[in-house]
Structures are given as structure tokens and as C-alpha cells.
N, C-alpha and C positions, 0 to 999 in steps of 0.2 A: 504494500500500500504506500502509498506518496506520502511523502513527510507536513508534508500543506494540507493533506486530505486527514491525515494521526491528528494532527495539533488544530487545525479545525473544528473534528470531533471532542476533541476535550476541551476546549474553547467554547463550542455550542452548550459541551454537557455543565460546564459551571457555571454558564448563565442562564440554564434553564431548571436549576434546583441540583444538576451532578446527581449522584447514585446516590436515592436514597436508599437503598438497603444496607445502607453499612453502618449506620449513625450507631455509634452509641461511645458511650461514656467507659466500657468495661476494660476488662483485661486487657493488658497488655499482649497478650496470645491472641487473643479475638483481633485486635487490635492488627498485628501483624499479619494474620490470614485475611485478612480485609485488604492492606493494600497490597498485599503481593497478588491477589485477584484483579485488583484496580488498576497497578501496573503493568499488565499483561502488555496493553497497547504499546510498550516502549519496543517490545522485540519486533515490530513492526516497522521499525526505526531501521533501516540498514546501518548506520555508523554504531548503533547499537551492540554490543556483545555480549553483554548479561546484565542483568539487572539482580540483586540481593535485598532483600527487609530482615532487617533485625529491631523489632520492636515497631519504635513509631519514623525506624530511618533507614534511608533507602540510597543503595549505593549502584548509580550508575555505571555501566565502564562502556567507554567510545572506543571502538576499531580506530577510530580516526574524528577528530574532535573538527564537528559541523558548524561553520560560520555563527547557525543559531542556538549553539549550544547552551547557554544560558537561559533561552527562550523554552529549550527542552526541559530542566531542568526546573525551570520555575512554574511550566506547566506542570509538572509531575507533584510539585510541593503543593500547588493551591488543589489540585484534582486529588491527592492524600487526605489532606485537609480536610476536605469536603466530605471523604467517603470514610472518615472517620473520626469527625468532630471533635479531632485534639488535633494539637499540633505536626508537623510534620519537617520534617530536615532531609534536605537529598542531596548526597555528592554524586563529585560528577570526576571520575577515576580516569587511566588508560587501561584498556581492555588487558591489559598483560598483570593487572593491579587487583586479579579478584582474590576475594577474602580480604582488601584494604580495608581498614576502621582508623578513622580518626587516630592521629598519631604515630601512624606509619610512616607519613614522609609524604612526599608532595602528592596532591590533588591538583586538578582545573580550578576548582572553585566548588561552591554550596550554597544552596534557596532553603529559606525557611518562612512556611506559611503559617500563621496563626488567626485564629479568627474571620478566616476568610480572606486575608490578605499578604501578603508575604510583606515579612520583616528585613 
């Protein structure tokens, strides 16, 4: 699928209410199975190579890191957000980086949405 036709669709889905089946306040594990479902649409991303949730934070990795990489990234933090009404944090890795967490060593960069809005 086209990268304008992904980010599109996520774009439409948060300004017309995003998934509401995922709301909720609970666990941390709920919590996680929720966006790793919601995530799904990043593999659909060709510069994409995998995507990870651990908790309420979600670690991108780029084959090859896309002009609108940030724009990906900050779609994926407000569309977490949304499908699970706490916070959300997403890095944005190189694909040879999986299993990175925080404090590995360098990243692209990170979006973090709260309240519907990234911070």
C-alpha cells in the first residue's frame, strides 16, 4: 500500500473518533496488545522493518529512514494515543537496531502523544 494512502488512513481514522475499541484505562498488558494490533498498519510502510511494543512504547526500525519520517512516527504516537487513552512514546531506530530501548545508543529521534496531542 502507498505511504500517502497508510498515513491518510490514520489521519482520517483520528479525526473521525480512531478505534474505538481499545479505550481503556487498564493494564499495562491490555494496554500493549492494543497497540501492537493498532500498529499493524506501519508494516505496510516499505522503509519499515519491524515494528516492537513494550508497554505503552513503541519502537520503530527504518530499512532506510523516509524524508517523512517524523511525520510517521508522530502518526503512530497520536493513533496509540487514541486507541488507548494513555499516553504513548515511539522511537524511530535503524532497522539493524531491533531489541533497541532507550539507552542503547543512538536513535533518529521520538513523538510522544498525550491527550490527544503530541508533546
Amino acid at each position: 500500500m502507498d505511504r500517502k494512502v497508510v498515513l491518510l488512513v490514520v489521519a482520517c481514522s483520528l479525526a473521525v473518533g480512531g478505534c474505538k475499541q481499545g479505550k481503556t484505562g487498564g493494564s499495562s498488558a491490555s494496554r500493549q496488545s492494543i497497540l501492537h494490533r493498532e500498529m499493524a498498519y506501519l508494516e505496510e510502510l516499505p522503509e519499515v522493518a519491524w515494528y516492537e511494543v513494550q508497554g505503552n512504547n513503541v519502537y520503530v526500525g527504518f530499512k532506510t529512514l523516509p524524508a517523512d519520517w517524523k511525520t510517521v512516527i508522530n502518526g503512530a504516537a497520536l493513533h496509540g494515543n487514541k486507541a488507548i487513552d494513555f499516553g504513548c512514546h515511539v522511537w524511530a531506530v535503524h532497522a539493524d537496531k531491533r531489541g533497541w530501548r532507550p539507552g542503547d545508543g543512538p536513535f533518529y529521534g521520538e513523538s510522544t502523544a498525550r491527550y490527544g496531542r503530541l508533546e
